[in-house]
C-alpha positions as CSV (number, residue, x, y, z in Angstrom):
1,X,0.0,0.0,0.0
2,X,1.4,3.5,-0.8
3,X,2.4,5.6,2.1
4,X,1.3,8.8,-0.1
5,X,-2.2,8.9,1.3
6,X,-4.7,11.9,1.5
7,X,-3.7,12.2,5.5
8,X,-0.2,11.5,5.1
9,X,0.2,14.2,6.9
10,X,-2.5,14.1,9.3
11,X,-1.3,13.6,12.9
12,X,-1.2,10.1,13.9
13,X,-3.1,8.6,17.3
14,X,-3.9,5.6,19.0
15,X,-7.4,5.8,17.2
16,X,-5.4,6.1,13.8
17,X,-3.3,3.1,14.4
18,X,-6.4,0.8,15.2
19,X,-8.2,2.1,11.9
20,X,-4.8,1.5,9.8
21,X,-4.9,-2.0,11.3
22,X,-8.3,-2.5,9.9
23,X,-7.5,-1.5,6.4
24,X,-4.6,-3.6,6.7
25,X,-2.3,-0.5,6.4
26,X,1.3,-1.8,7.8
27,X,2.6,0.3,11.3
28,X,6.2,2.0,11.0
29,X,8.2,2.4,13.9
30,X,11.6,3.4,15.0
31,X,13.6,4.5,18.0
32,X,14.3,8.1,18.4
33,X,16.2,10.0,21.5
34,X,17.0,13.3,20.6
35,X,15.2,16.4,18.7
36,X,17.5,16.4,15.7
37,X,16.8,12.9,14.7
38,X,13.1,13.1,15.8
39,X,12.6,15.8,13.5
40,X,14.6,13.7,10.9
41,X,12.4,10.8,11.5
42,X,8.9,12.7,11.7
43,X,9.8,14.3,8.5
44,X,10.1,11.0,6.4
45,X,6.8,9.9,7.6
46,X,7.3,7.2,10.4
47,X,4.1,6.6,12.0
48,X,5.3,5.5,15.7
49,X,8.6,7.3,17.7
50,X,9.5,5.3,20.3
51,X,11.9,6.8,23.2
52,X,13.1,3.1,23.7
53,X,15.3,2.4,27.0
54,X,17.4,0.9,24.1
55,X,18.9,4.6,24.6
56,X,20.7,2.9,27.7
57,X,22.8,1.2,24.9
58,X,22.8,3.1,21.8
59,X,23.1,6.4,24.2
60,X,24.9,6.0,27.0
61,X,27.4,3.1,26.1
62,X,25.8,0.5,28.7
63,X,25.6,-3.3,28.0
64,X,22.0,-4.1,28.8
65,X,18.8,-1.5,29.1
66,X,18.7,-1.8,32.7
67,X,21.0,0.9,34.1
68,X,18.5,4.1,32.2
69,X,16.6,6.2,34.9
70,X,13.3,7.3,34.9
71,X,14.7,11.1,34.5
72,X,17.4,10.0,31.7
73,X,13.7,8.8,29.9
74,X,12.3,11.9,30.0
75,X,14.9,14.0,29.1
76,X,15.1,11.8,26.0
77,X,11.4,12.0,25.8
78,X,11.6,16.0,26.1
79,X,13.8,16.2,23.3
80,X,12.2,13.6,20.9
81,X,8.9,15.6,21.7
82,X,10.0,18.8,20.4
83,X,10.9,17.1,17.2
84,X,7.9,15.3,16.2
85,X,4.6,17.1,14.8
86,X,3.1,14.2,13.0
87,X,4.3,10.6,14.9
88,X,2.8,9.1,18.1
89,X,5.6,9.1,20.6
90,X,5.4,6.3,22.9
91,X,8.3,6.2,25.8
92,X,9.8,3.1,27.7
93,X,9.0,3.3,31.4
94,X,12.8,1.5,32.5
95,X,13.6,-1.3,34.4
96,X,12.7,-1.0,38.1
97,X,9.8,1.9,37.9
98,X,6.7,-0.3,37.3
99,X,7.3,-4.2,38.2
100,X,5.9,-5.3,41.5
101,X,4.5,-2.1,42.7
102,X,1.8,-0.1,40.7
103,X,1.5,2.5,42.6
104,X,5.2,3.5,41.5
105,X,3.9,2.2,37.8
106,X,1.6,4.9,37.6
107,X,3.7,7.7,39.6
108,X,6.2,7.0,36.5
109,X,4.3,7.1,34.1
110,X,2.1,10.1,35.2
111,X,5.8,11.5,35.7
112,X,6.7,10.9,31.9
113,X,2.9,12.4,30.7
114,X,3.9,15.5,32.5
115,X,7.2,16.6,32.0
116,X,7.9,15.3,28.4
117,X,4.1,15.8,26.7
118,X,4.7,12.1,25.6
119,X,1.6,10.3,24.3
120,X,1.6,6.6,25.5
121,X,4.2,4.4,27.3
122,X,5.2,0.8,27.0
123,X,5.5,-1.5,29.3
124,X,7.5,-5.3,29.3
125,X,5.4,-8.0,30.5
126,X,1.9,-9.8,30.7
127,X,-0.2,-11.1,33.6
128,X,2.8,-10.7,36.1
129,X,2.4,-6.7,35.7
130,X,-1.3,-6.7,34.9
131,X,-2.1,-4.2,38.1
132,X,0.6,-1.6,37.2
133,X,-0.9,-1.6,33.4
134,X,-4.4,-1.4,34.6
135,X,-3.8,1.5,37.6
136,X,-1.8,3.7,34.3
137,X,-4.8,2.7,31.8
138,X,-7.1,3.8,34.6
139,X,-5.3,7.2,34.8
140,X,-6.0,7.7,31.2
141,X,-2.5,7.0,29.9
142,X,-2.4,4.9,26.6
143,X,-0.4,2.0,27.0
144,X,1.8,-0.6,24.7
145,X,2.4,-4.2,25.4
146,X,6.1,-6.2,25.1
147,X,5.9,-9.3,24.6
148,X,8.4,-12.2,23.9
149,X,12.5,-11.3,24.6
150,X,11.8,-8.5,27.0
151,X,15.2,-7.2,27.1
152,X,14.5,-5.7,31.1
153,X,14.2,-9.6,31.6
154,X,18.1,-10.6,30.5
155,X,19.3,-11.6,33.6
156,X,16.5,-14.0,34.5
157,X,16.5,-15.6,30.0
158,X,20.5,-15.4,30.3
159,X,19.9,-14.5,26.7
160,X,19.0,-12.6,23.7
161,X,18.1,-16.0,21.5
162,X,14.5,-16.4,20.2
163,X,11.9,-16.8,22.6
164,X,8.3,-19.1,22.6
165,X,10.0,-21.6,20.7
166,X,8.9,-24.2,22.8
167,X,4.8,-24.7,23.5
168,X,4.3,-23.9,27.0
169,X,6.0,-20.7,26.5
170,X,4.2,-19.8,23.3
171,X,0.7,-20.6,24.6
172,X,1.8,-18.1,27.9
173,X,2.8,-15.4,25.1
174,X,-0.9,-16.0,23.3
175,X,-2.4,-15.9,26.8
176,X,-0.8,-12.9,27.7
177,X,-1.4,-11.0,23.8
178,X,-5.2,-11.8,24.9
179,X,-5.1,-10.5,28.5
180,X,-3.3,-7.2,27.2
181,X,-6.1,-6.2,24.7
182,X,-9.1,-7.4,27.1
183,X,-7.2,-5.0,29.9
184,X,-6.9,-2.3,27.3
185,X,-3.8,-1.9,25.9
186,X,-4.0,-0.4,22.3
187,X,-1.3,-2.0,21.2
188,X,1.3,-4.7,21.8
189,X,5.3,-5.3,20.6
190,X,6.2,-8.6,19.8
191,X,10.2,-9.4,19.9
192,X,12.2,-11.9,18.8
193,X,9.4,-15.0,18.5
194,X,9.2,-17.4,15.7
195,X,7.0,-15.3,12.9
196,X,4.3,-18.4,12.9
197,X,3.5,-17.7,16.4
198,X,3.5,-13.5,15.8
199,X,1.1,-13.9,12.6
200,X,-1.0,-16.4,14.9
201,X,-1.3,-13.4,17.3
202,X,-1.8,-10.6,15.4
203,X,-4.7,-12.3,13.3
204,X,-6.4,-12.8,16.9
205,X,-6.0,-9.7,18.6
206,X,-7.7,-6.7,17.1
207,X,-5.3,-4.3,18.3
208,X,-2.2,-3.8,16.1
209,X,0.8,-6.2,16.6
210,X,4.5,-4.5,15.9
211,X,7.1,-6.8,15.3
212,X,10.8,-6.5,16.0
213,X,12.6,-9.9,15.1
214,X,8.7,-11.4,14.4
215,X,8.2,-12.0,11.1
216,X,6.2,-10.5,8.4
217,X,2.9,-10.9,9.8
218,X,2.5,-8.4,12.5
219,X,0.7,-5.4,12.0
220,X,3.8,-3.4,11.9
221,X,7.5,-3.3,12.3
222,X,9.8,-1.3,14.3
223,X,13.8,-1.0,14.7
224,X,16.5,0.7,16.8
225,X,17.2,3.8,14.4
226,X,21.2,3.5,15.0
227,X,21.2,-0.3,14.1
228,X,19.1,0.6,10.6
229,X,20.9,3.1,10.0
230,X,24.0,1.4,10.0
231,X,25.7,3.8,13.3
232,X,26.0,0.9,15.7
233,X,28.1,-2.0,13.5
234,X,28.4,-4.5,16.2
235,X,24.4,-5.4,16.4
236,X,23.8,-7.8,13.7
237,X,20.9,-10.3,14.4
238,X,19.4,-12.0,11.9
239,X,16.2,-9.9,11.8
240,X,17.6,-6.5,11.2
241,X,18.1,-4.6,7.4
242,X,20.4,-2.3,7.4
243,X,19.4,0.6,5.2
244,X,22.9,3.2,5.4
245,X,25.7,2.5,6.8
246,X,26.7,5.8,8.4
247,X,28.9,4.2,10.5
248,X,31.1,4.3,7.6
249,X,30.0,8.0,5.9
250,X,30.8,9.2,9.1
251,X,33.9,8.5,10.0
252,X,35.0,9.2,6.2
253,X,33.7,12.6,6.8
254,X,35.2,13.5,10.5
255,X,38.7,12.0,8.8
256,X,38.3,14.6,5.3
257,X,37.7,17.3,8.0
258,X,40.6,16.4,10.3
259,X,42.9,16.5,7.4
260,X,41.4,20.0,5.6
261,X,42.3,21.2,9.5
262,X,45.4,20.2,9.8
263,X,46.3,21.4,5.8
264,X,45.1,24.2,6.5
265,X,42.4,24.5,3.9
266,X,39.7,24.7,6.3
267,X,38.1,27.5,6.4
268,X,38.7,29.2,3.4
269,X,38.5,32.6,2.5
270,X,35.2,31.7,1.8
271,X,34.8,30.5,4.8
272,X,35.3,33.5,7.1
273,X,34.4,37.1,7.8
């Protein structure tokens, strides 16, 4: 389906992504931290920003998502805010600020409505956090499901390999897509699963699916922006299309600018006042 519709435009919502679900109009997605890139991103058309606490890696250097604060999220989601006029920014509530106590669940996400103007959050888990997604949905705060490899989860996996492989695990994930849509959630992510078992749930569920490592038949896809783009060259799963590598492009240009420095030719008389 062409992206050039009449409402290209037109500024995207949780109503909008349930109606594009209906006319079987795919979901795109990506990561964004910062205003520059948000505006970048926004521009091109993406439907969904999400202020992923994959900013704990891609960001701040760390090895898993679990070291981002709640305030590091919000600055990111302040910036990405500014930047976006047309997507549906949805922001990460991190590791530690909803699980086990939902009264903390919704003082963080209340706390990431407020100060960053975000529009939804998104939350890893199923029926283990189902009171911290209902007290935020109660509040009036649109929410997201994540489902499958929930990266917050490493330490208890032990690793990043596919998950619901086996069938007691897959018929938990099913449960858990069903208990997320009948609590209210407009949406749920689906990483890393085998794409049988994604297509499975996103033909039950009549709220949109997004897939990240989930095959083709989700409702919609979404990727880390720096590992599409090609910055960060150490992630390569399987699942991810690389579509510049700017890695590359930039480092050629910080190295032509280094040497026209050190030659001398930069700046030019051209160049100055």
């Amino acid at each position: 389906m062409s992206t050039n519709t009449t409402d290209s435009r037109r500024k995207v919502t949780t109503r909008r992504l349930s109606e594009m679900k209906q006319r079987g109009e795919k979901i795109s997605m990506l990561t964004a931290y910062d205003y520059s890139s948000a505006r970048i991103l926004d521009g091109a058309g993406i439907d969904v920003l999400l202020v992923g606490d994959s900013a704990s890696n891609v960001m701040a250097g760390n090895v898993t998502t679990l070291p981002i604060t709640l305030d590091q999220m919000i600055y990111h989601a302040k910036s990405v805010m500014k930047g976006a006029e047309r997507a549906l920014v949805v922001v990460d509530l991190p590791f530690g600020t909803y699980q086990g106590n939902s009264k903390e669940a919704l003082a963080s996400a209340i706390r990431i409505m407020k100060e960053s103007h975000a529009e939804a959050v998104k939350l890893e888990g199923g029926a283990e956090i189902r009171e911290s997604i209902q007290r935020i949905l109660c509040a009036g705060i649109p929410v997201i499901g994540h489902l499958g490899l929930t990266p917050q989860s490493i330490n208890k996996f032990g690793t990043y390999n596919v998950r619901a492989r086996e069938k007691e695990e897959a018929e938990k994930l099913m449960a858990d897509a069903r208990l997320l849509e009948e609590i209210g959630c407009f949406a749920v992510v689906l990483e890393k699963v085998p794409a049988e078992l994604a297509a499975r749930v996103a033909a039950e569920l009549s709220i949109p699916v997004i897939g990240i490592g989930a095959g083709g038949g989700c409702d919609g896809q979404v990727l880390v922006m720096h590992d599409m783009l090609g910055i960060n060259r150490e992630f390569s799963p399987r699942f991810l299309r690389r579509y510049a590598n700017l890695d590359e492009v930039m480092t050629e240009a910080v190295k032509h600018y280094i040497a026209d420095v050190k030659s001398g030719d930069f700046p030019n008389e051209s160049e100055q006042y």
